[in-house]
C-alpha distance (Angstrom), angle and dihedral (degrees) to the residues before:
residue distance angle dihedral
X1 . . .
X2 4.10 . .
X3 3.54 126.7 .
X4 4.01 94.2 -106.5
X5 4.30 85.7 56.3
X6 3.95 93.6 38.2
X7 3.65 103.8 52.0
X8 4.34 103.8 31.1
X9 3.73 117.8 63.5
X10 3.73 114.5 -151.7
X11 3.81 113.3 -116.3
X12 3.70 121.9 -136.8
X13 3.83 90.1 -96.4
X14 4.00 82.7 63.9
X15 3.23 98.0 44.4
X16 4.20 99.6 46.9
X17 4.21 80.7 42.7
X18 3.63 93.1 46.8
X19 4.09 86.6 54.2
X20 3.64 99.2 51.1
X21 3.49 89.6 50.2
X22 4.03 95.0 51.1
X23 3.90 87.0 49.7
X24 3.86 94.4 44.4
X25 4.27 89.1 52.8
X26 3.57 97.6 34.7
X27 3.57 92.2 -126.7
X28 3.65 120.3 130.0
X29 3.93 105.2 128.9
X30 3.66 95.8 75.1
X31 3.45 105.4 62.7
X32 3.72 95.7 -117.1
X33 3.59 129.7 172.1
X34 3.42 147.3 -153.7
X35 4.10 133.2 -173.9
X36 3.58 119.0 -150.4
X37 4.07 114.0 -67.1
X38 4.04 96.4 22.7
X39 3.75 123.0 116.8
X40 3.48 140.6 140.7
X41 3.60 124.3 -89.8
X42 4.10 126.8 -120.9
X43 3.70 113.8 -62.8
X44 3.58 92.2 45.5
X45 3.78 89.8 165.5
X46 3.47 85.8 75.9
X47 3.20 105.6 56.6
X48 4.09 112.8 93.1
X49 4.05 112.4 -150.2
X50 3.77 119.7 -166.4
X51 3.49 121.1 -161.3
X52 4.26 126.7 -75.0
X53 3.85 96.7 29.1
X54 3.80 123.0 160.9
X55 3.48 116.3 -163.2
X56 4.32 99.6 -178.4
X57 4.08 118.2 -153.6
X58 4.23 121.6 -40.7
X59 3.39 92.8 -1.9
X60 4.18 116.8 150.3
X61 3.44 130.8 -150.9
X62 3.77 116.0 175.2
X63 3.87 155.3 152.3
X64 3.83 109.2 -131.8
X65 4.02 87.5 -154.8
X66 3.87 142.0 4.8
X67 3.44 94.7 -88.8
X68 3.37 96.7 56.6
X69 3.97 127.8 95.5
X70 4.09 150.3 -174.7
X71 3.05 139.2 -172.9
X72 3.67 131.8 -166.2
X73 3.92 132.2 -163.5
X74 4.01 133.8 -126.7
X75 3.84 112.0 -86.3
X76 3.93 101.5 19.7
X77 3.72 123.6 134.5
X78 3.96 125.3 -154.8
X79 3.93 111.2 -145.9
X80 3.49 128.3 -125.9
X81 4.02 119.6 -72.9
X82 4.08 93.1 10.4
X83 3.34 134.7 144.0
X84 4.24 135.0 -162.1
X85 3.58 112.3 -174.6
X86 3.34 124.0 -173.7
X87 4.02 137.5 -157.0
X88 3.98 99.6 155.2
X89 3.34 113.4 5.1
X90 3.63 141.2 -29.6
X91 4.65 124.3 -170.8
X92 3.81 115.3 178.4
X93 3.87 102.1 -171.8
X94 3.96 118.5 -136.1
X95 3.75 126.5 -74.7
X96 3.64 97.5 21.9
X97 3.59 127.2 143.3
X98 3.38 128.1 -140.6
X99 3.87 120.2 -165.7
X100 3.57 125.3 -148.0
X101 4.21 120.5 -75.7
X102 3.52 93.9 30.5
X103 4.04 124.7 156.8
X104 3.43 127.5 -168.7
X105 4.12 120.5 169.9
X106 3.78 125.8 166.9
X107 4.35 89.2 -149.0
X108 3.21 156.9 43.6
X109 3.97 141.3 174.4
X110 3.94 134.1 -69.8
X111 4.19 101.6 -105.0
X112 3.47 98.4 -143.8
X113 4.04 113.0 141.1
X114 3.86 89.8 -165.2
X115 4.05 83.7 70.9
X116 4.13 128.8 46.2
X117 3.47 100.9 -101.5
X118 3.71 103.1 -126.6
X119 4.29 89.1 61.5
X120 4.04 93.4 50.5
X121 4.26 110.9 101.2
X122 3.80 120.1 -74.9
X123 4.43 92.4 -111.6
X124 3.85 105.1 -151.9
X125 3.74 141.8 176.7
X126 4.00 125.7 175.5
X127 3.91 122.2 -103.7
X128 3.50 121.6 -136.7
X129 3.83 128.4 -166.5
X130 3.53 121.1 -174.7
X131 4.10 133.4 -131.1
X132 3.88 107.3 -80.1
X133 4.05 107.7 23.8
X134 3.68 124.0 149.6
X135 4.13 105.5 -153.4
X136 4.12 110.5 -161.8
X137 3.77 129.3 -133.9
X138 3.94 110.0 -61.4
X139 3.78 97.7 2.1
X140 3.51 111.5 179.5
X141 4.28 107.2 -154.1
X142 4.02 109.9 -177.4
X143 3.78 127.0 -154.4
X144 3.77 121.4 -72.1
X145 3.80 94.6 30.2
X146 3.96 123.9 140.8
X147 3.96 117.4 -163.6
X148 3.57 112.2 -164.4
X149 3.59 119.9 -139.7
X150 3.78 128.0 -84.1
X151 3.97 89.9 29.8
X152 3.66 129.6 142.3
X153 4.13 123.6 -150.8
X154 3.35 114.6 -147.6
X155 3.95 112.2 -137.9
X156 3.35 124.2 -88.4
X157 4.01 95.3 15.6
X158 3.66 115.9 138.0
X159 4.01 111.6 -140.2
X160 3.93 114.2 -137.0
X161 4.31 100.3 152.5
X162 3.47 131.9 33.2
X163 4.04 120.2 -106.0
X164 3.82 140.9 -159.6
X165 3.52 136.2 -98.1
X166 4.03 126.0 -74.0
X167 3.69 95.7 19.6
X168 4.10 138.0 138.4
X169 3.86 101.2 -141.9
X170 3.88 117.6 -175.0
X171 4.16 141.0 165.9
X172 3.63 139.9 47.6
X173 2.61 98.6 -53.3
X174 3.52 99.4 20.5
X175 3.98 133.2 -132.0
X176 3.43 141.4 167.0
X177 3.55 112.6 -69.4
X178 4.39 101.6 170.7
X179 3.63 129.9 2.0
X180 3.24 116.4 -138.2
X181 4.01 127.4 -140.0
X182 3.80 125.9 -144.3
């Protein structure tokens, strides 16, 4: 059991929430749960739950079209207040933790000034987390990024490249700040 599920008891306002939202995605065999405020967003079908998630209060996971997809490991929990929004392709590995204010999105807009900027293509690459991360407090992870397993993100970091394995990675933009050995 991790420290977010050990030490906070759900109210009964998680609990009736939690409910709705296991009857609304069909999904009660895999012991899924959701705090108060967090759903799943549009194209649910799409979205590929393994077993033991944790998904704590307003926190968003999405596919901003039908193409897009995520998938999320055994044993992961989604912090408080984040969101993971998809438009190609999302994979959070298992036993990852995910602190609150956390954003991860696989886009972003064409930067063209000879066009309005809302009307230039939707540029995207797929994000990949590996099994074992630790994401910090208002991590910011940007399309096209690989995180190798057994990594910690420092809070507050803002992901532009991919890294390694068993690796402390900090800043904006972040780099590797410790390796760690197993």
């Amino acid at each position: 059991m991790s420290q977010f599920r050990k030490h906070n008891k759900p109210t009964h306002l998680d609990r009736l929430w939690n409910l709705t939202r296991l009857i609304i995605y069909k999904n009660f065999k895999k012991n899924i749960y959701f705090e108060f405020g967090a759903y799943l967003y549009r194209y649910k079908k799409n979205i590929l739950l393994k077993n033991n998630i944790y998904f704590k209060r307003n926190s968003i996971v999405g596919c901003a079209n039908p193409n897009a997809h995520i998938e999320i490991g055994e044993n992961v929990t989604i912090g408080n207040n984040s969101i993971i929004i998809s438009s190609e392709r999302i994979k959070i590995g298992k036993n990852t933790m995910i602190a609150p204010n956390a954003h991860f999105v696989d886009s972003d807009h064409g930067t063209s000034p000879e066009k309005s900027f809302n009307k230039q293509e939707n540029l995207t690459s797929p994000i990949i987390i590996g099994n074992n991360v630790w994401i910090g407090s208002r991590v910011v992870i940007l399309k096209g990024v690989n995180i190798g397993d057994n990594t910690v993100v420092a809070a507050g970091s803002v992901v532009t490249k991919s890294f390694p394995n068993n690796v402390i990675i900090a800043g904006a933009p972040a780099k590797i700040i410790k390796l760690l050995s197993i």
